[in-house]
Every structure is written in C-alpha cells, then in structure tokens.
C-alpha positions in Angstrom: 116.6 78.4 101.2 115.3 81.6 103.2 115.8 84.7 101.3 115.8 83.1 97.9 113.0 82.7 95.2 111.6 79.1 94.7 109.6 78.2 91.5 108.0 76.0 89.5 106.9 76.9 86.2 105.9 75.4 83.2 107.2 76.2 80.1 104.0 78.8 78.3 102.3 78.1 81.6 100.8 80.0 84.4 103.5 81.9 86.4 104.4 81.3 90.1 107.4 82.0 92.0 107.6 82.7 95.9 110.2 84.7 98.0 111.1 84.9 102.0 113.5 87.7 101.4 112.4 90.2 104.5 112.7 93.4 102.4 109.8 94.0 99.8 112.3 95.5 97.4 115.0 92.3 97.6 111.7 90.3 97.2 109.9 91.3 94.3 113.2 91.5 92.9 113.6 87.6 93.1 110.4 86.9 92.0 110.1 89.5 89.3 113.7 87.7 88.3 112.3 84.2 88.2 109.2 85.0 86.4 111.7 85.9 83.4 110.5 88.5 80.7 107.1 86.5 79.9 104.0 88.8 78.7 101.7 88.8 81.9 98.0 89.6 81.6 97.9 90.8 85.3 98.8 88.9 89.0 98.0 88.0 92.3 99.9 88.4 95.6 99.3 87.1 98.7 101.6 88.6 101.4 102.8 87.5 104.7 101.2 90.9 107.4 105.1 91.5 108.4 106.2 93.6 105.6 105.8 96.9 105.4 102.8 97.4 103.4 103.8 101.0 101.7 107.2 100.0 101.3 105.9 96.7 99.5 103.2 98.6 97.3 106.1 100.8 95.9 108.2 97.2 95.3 105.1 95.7 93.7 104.5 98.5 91.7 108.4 98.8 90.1 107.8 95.9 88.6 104.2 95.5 87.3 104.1 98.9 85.3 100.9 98.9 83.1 99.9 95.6 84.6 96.4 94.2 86.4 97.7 93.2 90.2 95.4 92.6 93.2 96.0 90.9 96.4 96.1 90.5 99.6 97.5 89.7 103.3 97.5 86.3 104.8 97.2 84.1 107.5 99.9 81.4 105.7 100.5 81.0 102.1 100.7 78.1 99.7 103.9 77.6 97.7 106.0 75.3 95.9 106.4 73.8 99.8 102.6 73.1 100.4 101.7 75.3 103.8 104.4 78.3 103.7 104.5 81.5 106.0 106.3 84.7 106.5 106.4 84.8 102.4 105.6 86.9 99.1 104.4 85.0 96.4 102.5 86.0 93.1 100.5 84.2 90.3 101.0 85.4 86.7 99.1 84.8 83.6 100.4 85.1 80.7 99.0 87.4 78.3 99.1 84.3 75.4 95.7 83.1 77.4 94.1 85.4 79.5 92.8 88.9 80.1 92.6 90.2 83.6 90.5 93.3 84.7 89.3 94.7 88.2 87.5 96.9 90.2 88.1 97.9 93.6 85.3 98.5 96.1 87.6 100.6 98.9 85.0 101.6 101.2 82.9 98.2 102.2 81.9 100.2 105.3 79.5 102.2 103.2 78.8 99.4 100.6 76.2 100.2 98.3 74.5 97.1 96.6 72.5 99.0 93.6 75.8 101.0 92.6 77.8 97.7 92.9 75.7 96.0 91.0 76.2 98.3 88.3 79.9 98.7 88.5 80.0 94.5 88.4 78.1 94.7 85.2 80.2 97.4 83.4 83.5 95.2 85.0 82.0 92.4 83.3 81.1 93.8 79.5 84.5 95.3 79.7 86.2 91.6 80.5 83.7 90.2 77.9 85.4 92.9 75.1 89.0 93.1 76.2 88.8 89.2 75.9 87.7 88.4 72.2 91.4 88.5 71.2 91.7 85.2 73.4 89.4 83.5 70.2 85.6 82.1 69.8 85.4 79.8 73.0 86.5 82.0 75.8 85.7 81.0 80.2 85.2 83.9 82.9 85.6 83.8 86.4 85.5 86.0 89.2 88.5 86.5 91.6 87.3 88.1 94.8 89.6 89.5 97.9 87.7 91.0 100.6 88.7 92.2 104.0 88.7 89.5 106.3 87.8 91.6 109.8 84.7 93.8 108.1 81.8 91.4 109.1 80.7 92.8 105.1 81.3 89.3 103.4 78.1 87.9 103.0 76.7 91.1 101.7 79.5 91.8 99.3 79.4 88.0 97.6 75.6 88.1 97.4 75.5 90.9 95.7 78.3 90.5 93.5 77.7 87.5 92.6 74.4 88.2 91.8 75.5 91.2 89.1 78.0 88.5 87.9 75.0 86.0 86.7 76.8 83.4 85.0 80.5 84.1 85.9 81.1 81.9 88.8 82.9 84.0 92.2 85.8 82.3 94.1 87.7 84.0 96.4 89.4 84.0 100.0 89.1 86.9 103.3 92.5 88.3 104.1 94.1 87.7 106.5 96.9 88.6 109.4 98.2 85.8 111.0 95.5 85.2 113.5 96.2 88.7 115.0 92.8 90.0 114.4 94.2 93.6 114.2 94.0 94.5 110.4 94.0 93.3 107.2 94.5 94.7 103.4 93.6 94.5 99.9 96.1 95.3 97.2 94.2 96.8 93.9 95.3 99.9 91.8 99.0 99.7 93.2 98.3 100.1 96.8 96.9 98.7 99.6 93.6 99.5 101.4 91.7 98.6 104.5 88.2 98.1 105.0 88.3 97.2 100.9 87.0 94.1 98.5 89.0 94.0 94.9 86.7 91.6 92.2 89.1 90.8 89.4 87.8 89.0 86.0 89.9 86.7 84.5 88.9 85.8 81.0 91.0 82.4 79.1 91.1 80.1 76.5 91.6 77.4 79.1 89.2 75.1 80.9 88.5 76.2 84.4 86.8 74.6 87.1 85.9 76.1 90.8 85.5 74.1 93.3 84.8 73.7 97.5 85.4 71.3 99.7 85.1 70.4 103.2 87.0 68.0 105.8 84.0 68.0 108.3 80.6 66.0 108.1 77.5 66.6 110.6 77.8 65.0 114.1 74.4 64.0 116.1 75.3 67.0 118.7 73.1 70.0 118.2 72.6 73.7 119.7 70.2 76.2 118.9 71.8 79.8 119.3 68.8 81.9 121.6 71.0 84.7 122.1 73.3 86.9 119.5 74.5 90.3 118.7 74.3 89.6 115.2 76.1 92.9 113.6 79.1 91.9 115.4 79.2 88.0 114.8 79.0 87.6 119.0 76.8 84.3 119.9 76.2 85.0 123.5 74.0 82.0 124.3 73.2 78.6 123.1 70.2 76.2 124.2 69.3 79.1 126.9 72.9 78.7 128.5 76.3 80.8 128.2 77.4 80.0 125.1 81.0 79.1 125.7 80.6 76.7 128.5 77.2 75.2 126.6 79.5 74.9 123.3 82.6 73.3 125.2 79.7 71.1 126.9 78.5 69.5 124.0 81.7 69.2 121.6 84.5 68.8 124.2 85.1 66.1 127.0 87.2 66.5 130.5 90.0 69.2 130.7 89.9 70.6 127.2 89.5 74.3 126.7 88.7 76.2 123.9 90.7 77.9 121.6 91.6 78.3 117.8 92.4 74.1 117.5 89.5 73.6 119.3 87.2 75.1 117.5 89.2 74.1 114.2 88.8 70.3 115.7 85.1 71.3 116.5 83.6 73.3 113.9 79.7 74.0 114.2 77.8 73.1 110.9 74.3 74.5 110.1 72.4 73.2 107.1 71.0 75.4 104.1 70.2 74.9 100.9 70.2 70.9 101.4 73.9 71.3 102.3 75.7 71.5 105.7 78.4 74.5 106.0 80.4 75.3 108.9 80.3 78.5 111.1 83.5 78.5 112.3 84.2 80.1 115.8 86.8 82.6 116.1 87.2 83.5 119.9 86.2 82.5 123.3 84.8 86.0 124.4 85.8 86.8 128.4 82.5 87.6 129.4 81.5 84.2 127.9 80.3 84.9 124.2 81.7 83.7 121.2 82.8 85.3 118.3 82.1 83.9 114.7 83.8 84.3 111.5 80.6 84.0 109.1 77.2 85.9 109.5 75.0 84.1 112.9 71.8 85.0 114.5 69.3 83.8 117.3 67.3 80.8 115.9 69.9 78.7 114.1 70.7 75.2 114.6 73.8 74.2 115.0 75.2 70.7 114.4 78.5 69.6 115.9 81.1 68.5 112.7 83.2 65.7 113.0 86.4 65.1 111.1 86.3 63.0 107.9 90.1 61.7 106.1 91.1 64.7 104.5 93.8 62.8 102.5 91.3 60.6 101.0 88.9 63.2 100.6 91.0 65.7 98.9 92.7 63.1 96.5 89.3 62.2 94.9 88.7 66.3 94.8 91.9 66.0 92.7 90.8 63.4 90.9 87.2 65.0 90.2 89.3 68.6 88.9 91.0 66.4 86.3 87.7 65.4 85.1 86.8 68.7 84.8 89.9 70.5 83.3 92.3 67.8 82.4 95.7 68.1 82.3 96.0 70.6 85.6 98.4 73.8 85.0 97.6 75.8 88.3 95.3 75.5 91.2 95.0 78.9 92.9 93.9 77.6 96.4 91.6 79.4 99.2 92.4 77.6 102.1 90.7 78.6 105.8 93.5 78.9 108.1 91.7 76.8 110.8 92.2 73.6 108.3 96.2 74.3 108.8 95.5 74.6 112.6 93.6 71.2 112.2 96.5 69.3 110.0 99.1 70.6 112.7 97.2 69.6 115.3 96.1 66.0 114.1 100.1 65.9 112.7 99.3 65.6 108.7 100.4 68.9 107.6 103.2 67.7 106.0 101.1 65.0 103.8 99.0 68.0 103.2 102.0 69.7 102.2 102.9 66.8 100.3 99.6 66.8 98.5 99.3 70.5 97.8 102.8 70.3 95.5 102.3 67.2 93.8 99.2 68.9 92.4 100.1 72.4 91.7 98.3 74.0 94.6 99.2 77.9 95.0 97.3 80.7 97.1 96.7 81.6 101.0 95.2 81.2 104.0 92.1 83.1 104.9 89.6 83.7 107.3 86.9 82.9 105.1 86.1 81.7 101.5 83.5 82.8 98.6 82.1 80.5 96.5 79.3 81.4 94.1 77.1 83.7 96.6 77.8 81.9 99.5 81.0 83.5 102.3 81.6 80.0 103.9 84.2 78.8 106.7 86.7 75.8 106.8 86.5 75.1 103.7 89.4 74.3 100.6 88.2 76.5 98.0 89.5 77.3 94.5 89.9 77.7 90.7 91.8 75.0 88.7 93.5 76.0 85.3 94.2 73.4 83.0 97.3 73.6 80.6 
C-alpha cells in the first residue's frame, strides 16, 4: 500500500525495509519503525529524485545518529516488489557482522588521483582495524556511489580500485529518473553534487560480487571516426552522421531512436577478451550521440543482441549460491536501460518476480563499477550470505 513501509527481514539478518510515504520525515519514520531497535553497523539509501533532498538529509539524519549512511538518487529502486519507483528504501547491517566506514570524495570535478589514492589506503587500514572485533576470518568490499552526470567514472574506479588492491569495488551512478538534470550522493549526513562516497564494508559473512549482462555481440559493426571525447558526444560513425549511420545498421524501417532503442540496441566494444556495452544515452539534434561510458575516435563497435534474461539470470542465481550459500541479501546495481528493455519486451514483471524470490535490493543507475571497470547495461552486485 502507498504510503506504508513494506519489509522483509530476516530474523539477525541484513535489514531492508522501503517506504512511498511523500514526506521524508513520514518516511524514514516508517522505515526507521520497521527496522525495529537492531544494532546497525551503518546503511544505504537509494532515493527516488522527488523529495526534497535537504528536507530528506535532516529525516535521514534524526534517525541514524552516530551511524555510517551513504547513498544516493535513482532512476528506479529495487524493493520487496522487484522494479519499484517514486520510493525511499535503506539497507542495514547489523553491527553483530559487519563494520562499515567511508569517505567522501565531494569535489570529482577537481579529482586528484595521487591524494585519492592515499585517502583509499588510510580508508582501508582503518576498515582493516575497526573490523578485528568481527573475529579471525574477516571479507572486505568496496561500496562505491558516484555521480552519474560527471563524465568522472572511469577515472574515479580506476584509481580507486587500484588503491583498494585486493578489496573488490562494486557500485552503481546515481541517478534522476532519466531527467539528466542532477544527481546526488548522500555521505556525512548530507547530500552533495558533483560527489563519489567509497564505503568499506568489513563481515564475517561470505560475499561474492558479481556482473552480468543480457546482451551478446551481433555481426553489425561501426568504427567511431569522429568524437568529442570529454563530453561522451560520438558525432560520426564509419565516416557518416552518427545517428542516421547507428539507426542504419541496428534498426529496420520506421523505427527511431530513443532510450528503448538504444536499450533494445546497445553497442558492445571488446577489451580485455570480454565484450562490454557502451550504452547510448541521447540522439543529439545536430546528429551526435551522447554516451553514458567513456568513447573516442577509433573504437569498434559491435551491434548487441538480446540473449533470455530469465534464463540467464537464474543460473547467475544459481552460480551466487555456489559462491555464498545460503543468500541473506543481494544489494543490486541495475542499469536503468535493462528496466526500459524488460518493459519494452513485456517481462518486467517476471523480472520483478525473480528479483524477490531472491532477495534482490538496490537501484537503478546510469552506470555500474565493477573491479576498475565503469560499465553500462549491466546487473551488477554484492551477495551476502546468511
């Protein structure tokens, strides 16, 4: 029901609870209510853009005194319900089994790798001490928010991850609805712009990250020979306007472009012996088009084509249980364009269905991390087991 909290919690487990109340204060009220009294290590939100995002700070703040919380807008979250919108929702881990610190990086603008590195490093040996209480045999993993519109991704993961060495990155872009207007990070009990938050979570659980894709390579290919690269902006492809070339090759008679297009349609480009897609954001007026991920003049571009998601993501399941066992949580970064996609090929709700049944929580973004890599379309993520 709008306007009341929805849970699911396990008894000693991993905290989740979700609200669509339209005032922050009435909202963190519910979920602060059906998280109970439990000792929490720290949190994550994930936001719907609507609220009010000073009004929401001083909400989340009332009731996470003392406590590690970072987050972020989205373009959709994932609930209780599968795909969910126009909601508040927050993670908690209870203090029983994990340690949570982080560090904000609130000017991305004027990112400094050799001072990052550095502050990533101290994050890190401060993680590894706080966590010892958690016993002899303890995982890390790094949970990374960074502002979806600041073209500072790539930079940001690479060099973070780097710093990290062994601790494995996951994370998801904000994200704001598809407006393309402005996004925010929530660290330090307020929200910034232009601003990454890296939070370490420490447990005595088994943890697993993961990515996967719904796309394979098709036999269509484009070479980009003209980009603005700073801005993401592909403004030709095989010597020809780049939106009429792209629609050429991946579309037939009396389509046009647009985000399910280009969700349908991503481009894939192969590195490291892998294909990943570089997923197109808009169809420019002038004729361009505008990427989500880091492009330049030179790269070939393969056309994907759809594989069965379904099928696909129950043997990811399948494949986490090997890893973890017994699942507890799986905090989700899922590329809005794939919830475009399952509208648009009419199996969101068996995607829905799917997400619940296996304890799928998080948001859509407009990009994912994984490891060093900022990658698009993909379903990205850390599982918990119990």
């Amino acid at each position: 029901m709008r306007g009341k909290a929805t849970t699911d919690i396990l008894k000693a487990g991993i905290g989740f609870a979700s609200s669509h109340a339209d005032d922050p204060f009435e909202a963190m009220a519910e979920l602060g209510e059906t998280l109970g009294a439990q000792p929490l290590a720290g949190a994550m939100i994930f936001c719907s853009h609507r609220y009010d995002r000073d009004r929401l700070a001083r909400a989340i703040n009332r009731h996470s005194e003392g406590m590690t919380v970072i987050g972020c807008t989205s373009s959709g979250e994932l609930t209780g319900n599968g795909y969910d919108s126009d909601s508040l929702t927050i993670i908690g881990f209870p203090a029983d089994s994990f340690r949570m610190t982080s560090h904000c990086f609130d000017d991305i603008d004027n990112f400094d790798p050799q001072a990052a590195r550095e502050q990533v490093r101290a994050l890190a040996a401060r993680a590894e001490r706080d966590s010892r209480a958690l016993g002899e045999s303890v995982n890390h993993v790094a949970l990374f928010l960074v502002d979806g519109l600041s073209h500072r991704e790539e930079l940001l993961t690479m060099t973070i991850q780097d710093a990290l060495g062994d601790i494995p990155l996951i994370g998801g872009s904000s994200g704001d609805d598809l407006a393309f207007r402005q996004t925010a990070i929530f660290d330090g009990g307020r929200f910034h712009a232009r601003a990454a938050v890296i939070a370490i979570l420490s447990t005595s659980r088994a943890i697993h990250v993961f990515k996967a894709q719904h796309y394979r390579p098709g036999d269509r290919k484009m070479v980009i020979t003209g980009a603005n690269s700073p801005e993401r902006i592909v403004t030709e492809i095989n010597a020809e306007p780049a939106a009429a070339e792209y629609l050429r090759l991946a579309g037939h008679a009396g389509e046009a472009l647009g985000t399910a297009f280009f969700a349908a349609h991503p481009p894939m480009v192969r590195a490291g012996g892998e294909y990943h897609v570089r997923s197109i954001q808009s169809a420019n007026p002038d004729g361009s088009l505008s990427f989500y991920c880091a492009i330049d003049e030179g790269i070939v571009l393969t056309i994907g084509e759809p594989v069965d998601r379904i099928a696909g993501m129950e043997a990811l399941f399948q494949d986490i249980d090997v890893h973890v066992g017994e699942v507890d949580r799986i905090i989700a970064f899922d590329c809005v364009l794939n919830r475009i996609d399952a509208e648009q090929r009419q199996i969101s709700r068996d995607v829905s269905a799917l997400y619940a049944r296996h304890r799928v929580v998080g948001f859509n973004t407009y990009g994912e991390q994984y490891h060093a890599l900022h990658v698009n379309q993909t379903f990205s993520g850390l599982a918990i087991g119990k």
